[in-house]
N, C-alpha and C positions, 0 to 999 in steps of 0.2 A: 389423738395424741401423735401421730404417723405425722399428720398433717403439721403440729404445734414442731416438732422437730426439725420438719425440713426447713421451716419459716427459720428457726433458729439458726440454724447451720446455712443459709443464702446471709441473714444477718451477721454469723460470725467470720463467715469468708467475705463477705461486703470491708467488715472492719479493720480485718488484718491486712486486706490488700489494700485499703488506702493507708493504713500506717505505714506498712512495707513502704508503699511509694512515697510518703511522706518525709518518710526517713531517709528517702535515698536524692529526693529531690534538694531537704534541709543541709542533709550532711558532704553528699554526693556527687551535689547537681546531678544527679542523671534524672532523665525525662523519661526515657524508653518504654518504661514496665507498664504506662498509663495507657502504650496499644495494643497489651496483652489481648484483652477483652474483644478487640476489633479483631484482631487476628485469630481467637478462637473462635468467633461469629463466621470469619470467613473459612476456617479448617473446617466447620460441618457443614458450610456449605458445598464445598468440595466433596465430602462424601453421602450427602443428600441430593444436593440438587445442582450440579455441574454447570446448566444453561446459566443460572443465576450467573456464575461464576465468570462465563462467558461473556454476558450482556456487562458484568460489571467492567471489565476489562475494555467492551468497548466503550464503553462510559469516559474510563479514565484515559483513554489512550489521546484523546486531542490536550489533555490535561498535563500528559507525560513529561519529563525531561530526562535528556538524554545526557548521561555523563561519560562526555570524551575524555581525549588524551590521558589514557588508562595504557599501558605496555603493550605493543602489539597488537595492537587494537582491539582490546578486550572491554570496549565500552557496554553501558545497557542503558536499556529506558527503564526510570525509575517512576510508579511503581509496578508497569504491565507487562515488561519480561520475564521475572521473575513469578506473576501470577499465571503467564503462559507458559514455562516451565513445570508447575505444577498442577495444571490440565495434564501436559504431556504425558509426566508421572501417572495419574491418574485413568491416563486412557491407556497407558504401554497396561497398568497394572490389570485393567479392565481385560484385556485383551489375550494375557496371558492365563489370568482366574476363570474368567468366565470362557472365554473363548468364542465370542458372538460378535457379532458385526453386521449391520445391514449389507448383503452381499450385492443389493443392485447397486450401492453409493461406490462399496469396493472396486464391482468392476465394471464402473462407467467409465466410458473413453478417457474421459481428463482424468479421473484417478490413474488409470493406466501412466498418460503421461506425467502425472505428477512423481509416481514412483521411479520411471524413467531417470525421470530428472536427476530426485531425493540418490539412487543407486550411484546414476555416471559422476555427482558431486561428490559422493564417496569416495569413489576409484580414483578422480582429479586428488584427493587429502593426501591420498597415498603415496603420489606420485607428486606434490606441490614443491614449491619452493619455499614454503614458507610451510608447514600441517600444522603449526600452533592456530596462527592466523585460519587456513583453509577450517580445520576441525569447529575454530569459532564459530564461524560462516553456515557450515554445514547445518550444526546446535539453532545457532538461530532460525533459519528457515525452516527446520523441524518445528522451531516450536512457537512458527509464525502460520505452519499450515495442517498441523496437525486440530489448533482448538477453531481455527478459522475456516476451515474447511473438512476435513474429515468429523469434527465434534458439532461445530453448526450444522452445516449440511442435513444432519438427522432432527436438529433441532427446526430447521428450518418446513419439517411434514409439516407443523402448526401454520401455518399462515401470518397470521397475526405478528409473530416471535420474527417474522422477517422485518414486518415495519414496523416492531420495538428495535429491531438493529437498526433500522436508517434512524432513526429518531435520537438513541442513544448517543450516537454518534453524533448526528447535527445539534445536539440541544449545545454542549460545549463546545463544537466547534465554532457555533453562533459566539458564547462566551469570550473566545482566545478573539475571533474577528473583531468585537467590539474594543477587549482590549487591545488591538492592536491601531485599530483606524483610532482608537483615543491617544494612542503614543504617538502617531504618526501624525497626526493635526498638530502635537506639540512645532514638531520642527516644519509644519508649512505643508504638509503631504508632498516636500521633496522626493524627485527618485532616488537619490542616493539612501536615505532615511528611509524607504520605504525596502531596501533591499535585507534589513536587519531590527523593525522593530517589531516584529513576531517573537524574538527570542524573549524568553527562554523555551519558547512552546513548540517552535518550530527553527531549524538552524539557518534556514534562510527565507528570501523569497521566491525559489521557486520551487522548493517542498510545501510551502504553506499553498502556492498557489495551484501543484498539481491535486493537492489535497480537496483544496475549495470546486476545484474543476470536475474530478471523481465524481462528487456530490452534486454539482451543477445541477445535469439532470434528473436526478433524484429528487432534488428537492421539487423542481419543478411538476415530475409527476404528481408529487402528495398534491398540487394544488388541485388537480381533477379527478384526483383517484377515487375509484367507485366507493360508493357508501360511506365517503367519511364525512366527517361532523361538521359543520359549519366553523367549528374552533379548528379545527384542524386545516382545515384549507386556506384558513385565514391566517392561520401560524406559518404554515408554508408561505406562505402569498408574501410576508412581511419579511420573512426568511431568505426569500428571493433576491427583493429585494436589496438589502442587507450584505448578500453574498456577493451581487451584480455590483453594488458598489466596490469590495473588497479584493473583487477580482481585479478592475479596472486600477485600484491604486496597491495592488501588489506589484506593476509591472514585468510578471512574468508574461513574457511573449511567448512560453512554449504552453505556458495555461490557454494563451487567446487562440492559437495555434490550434490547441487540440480541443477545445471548446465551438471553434467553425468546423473542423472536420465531424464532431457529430451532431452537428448541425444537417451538417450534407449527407448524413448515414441515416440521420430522422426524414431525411425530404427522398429518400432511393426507398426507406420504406413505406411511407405514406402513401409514395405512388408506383408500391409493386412491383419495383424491378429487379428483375430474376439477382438471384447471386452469382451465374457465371458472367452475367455483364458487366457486373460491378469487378471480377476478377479481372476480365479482358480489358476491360478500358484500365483498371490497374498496370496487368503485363504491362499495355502499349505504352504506358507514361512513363513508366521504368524504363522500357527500351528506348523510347524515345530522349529521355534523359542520357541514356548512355552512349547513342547515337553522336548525340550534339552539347555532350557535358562542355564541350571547348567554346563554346559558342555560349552557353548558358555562363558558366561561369568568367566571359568577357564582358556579360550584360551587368552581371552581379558585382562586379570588380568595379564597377564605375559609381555603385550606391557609397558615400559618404558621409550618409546620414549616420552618427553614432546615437547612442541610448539617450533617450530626454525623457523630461515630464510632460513635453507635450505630446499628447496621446496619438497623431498624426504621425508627428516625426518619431515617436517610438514604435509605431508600427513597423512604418518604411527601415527602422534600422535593422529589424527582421533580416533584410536580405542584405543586409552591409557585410561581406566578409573581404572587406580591403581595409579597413582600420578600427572597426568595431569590435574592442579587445575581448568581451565577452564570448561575441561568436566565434575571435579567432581563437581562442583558444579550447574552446569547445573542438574546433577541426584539431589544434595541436592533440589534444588527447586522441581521436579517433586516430590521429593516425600513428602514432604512439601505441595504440593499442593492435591494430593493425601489422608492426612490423611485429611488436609481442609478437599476435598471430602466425607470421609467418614462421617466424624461431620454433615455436612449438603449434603446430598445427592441428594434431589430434588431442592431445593431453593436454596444453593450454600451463599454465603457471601456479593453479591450484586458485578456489573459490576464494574470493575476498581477500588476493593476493595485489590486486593491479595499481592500487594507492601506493602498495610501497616497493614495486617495482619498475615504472614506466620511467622513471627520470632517464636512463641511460637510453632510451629509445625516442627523447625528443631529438629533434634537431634544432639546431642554433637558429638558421632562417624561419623556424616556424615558430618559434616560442615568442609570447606577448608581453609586455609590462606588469600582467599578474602569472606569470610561470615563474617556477624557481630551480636552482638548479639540483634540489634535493627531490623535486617529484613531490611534496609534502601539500599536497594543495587539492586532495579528495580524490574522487571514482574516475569510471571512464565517459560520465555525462551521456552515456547508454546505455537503456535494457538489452541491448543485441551485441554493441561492440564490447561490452566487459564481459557478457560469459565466453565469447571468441576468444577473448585474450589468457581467461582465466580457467577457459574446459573446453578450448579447441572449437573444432565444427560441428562435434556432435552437441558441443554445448548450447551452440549456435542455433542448432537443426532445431533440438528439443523447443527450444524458446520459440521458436516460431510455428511449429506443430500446434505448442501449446493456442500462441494466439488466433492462429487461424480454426482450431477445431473450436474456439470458445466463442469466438465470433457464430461461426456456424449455427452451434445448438445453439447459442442465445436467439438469434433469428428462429430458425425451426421450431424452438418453443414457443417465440412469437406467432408463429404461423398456426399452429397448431393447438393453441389455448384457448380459452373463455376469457372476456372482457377483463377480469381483477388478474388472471394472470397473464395475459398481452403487457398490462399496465407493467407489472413487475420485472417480465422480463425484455423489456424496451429500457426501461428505466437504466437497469443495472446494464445493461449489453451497450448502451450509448454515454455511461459512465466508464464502464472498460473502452470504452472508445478513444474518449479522452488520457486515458493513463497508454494505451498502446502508442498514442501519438504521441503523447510525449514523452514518451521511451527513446525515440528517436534521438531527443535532445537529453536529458536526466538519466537518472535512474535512481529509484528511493526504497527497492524491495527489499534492500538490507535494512530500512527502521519500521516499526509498529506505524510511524502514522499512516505510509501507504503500504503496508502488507496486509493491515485489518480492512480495510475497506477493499481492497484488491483480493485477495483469495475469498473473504466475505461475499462480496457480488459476483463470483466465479459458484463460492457454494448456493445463491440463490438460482442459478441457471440448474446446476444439473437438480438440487431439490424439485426444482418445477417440471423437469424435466424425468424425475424419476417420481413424483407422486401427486402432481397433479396436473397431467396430461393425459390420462385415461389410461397412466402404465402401470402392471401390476406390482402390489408393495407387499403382500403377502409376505415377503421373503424376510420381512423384515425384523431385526434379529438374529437374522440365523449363523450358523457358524460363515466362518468369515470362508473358511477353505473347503466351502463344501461347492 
């Protein structure tokens, strides 16, 4: 009878919730109430099983759109901000209740800096010119590194749960690519058409193409990756593919860019050479650049070649900065950003301030045919020169800390693994490779599409590096402050 009841009452809640919606759809129009259901499927999943939650989120994030021009730049991606926000919730709630935390993840070096980071963006809100905007900034990255890193990372002990995350990720991003080389065939796979027919998925071409780039290597490992399945290598293999075409008619020069520099970082590790060489011959080339920057940039001043479809002449325009409005304006920002810097040197302008402040810091002579005189025209087209402008030098310092200790352990775990984990952390270390590079040129850490795959392959480093490198995990669980 127990049983004859419940069947009853699923039946009678079945009926009234589609008349309800019926009613509201007939009388109403409203639609809404019909994803009640999905949204209660995902509330217990939240408090059953979190990684779900996780994995879904990376699911949807190539899927995502992003809706701007909101007041102050209080834009979101619609629908994986708002599901990273409610990880956040979940894990503050965690953390407070329960009071555990795997304390090797807590206090591995990059946690360290990450905290670093999370605190001095703080201290910049307080101090910003803008704390609506900065506070935004802050929120975001919180709750781009809290389910992406401190929540994966534990997830990531599994093995497996790592390349369900590259997978999740590439299966749709495979998806948006093929939509897009089909939009892009419409108009001829022109460059100009090629700089914008990724939208709505991606806001331009060269987030869609540092995106593609992240993964480059990635995908490329599943093709040889130990013990997987003949489908699986072959999924990659076509995947490859696929990607290799869509990089080539993104036209982003800073994807092709950082796609040969971890080229050259797979060929120093193949053949063994120590890390302080790779430093030293670094200094020298710095110095050397700064030795004979007058001389360097007289050689560069003389390139003409502007951006084309042809894939030669758009290489070569790479190094055009005497009428190539792209690149010039890429220098106006840096150095825009720059004088910021010098005004505010330690404290910087506050996080996620430099979009709506750098106008008064261009100059006349440097500004290009797409500058405007209101500054309204995006970031500082750098991972390094926008936190200098917007959190001073120690904002600076942090960000570079960060990338040279992640470089570091990514290699060391390298060195120091068994075969399936060399493969993983090669993979993602030569992935971060490509996103450091073209840091240089972009910067995309303010959206989901490159902060999941970015603090994601940062949490598969130290993962491997705290539980499957022969270090002890014991700890794991324990209180966080002990």
């Amino acid at each position: 009878m127990a049983d004859k009841a419940k069947i009853i009452w699923v039946y009678a809640l079945s009926a009234l919730f589609l008349a309800v919606n019926f009613y509201l759809v007939l009388e109403k129009d409203f639609y809404w109430l019909f994803l009640l259901p999905l949204v209660l499927i995902v509330v217990y999943y939240y408090l059953v099983s979190l990684d779900k939650i996780i994995l879904l989120i990376t699911f949807l994030t190539p899927l995502s759109v992003n809706i701007r021009d909101m007041e102050m730049g209080l834009g979101v991606a619609l629908p994986t901000e708002p599901l990273m926000f409610g990880v956040v919730l979940i894990f503050i709630a965690n953390l407070i209740f329960e009071n555990k935390y795997d304390r090797n993840i807590a206090r591995h070096p990059i946690s360290y800096i990450i905290y670093f980071d999370l605190l001095w963006m703080l201290l910049t809100t307080f101090t910003s010119e803008l704390p609506v905007v900065s506070l935004k900034h802050l929120l975001s990255q919180i709750w781009f590194v809290v389910p992406f890193y401190f929540v994966i990372s534990l997830m990531f002990k599994d093995k497996k749960k790592i390349r369900n995350f590259f997978w999740l990720y590439l299966i749709p991003l495979v998806a948006v690519v093929i939509y897009t080389i089909t939009q892009h065939a419409k108009y001829g796979f022109e460059e100009e058409a090629g700089h914008w027919v990724m939208s709505p998925f991606y806001n331009d071409h060269t987030a869609y193409g540092a995106a593609l780039a992240i993964f480059y290597p990635v995908v490329i490992g599943l093709i040889f990756y130990p013990g997987s399945s003949k489908f699986s290598r072959f999924s990659a293999f076509v995947i490859t593919i696929i990607m290799t075409f869509a990089i080539i008619l993104s036209y982003s020069r800073a994807a092709w860019i950082s796609i040969a520099a971890a080229f050259v970082v797979f060929v120093l590790v193949m053949f063994k050479i120590r890390f302080y060489w790779v430093a030293l011959a670094t200094a020298v080339i710095i110095g050397a650049f700064v030795i004979f920057q007058q001389q360097i940039f007289d050689v560069l001043e003389k390139n003409k070649q502007d951006s084309s479809a042809n894939f030669v002449e758009h290489v070569r325009s790479i190094a055009n900065i005497s009428s190539d409005a792209s690149n010039l304006e890429r220098i106006n920002r840096w150095q825009a950003a720059l004088r910021m810097a010098e005004e505010r040197p330690v404290l910087g302008w506050g996080g996620g301030t430099y979009q709506f402040l750098y106008a008064p810091f261009q100059l006349a002579k440097e500004k290009t045919i797409i500058s405007t005189n209101l500054g309204d025209k995006g970031n500082a087209h750098s991972e390094y020169l926008g936190p200098l402008a917007e959190m001073g030098i120690p904002g600076l310092l942090i960000v570079l800390i960060l990338v040279i200790v992640v470089l570091y352990k990514g290699l060391m775990v390298y060195r120091h693994s068994e075969r399936e984990e060399k493969f993983l952390s090669l993979m993602v270390t030569l992935g971060l490779v490509t996103y450091f590079v073209h840091g240089f040129l972009n910067n995309f850490l303010d959206t989901d599409k490159l902060s999941v795959p970015f603090w994601g392959f940062i949490a598969v480093i130290v993962a491997l590096d705290v539980y499957h490198t022969g270090k002890p995990d014991e700890a794991a669980g324990e209180n966080i402050s002990n």
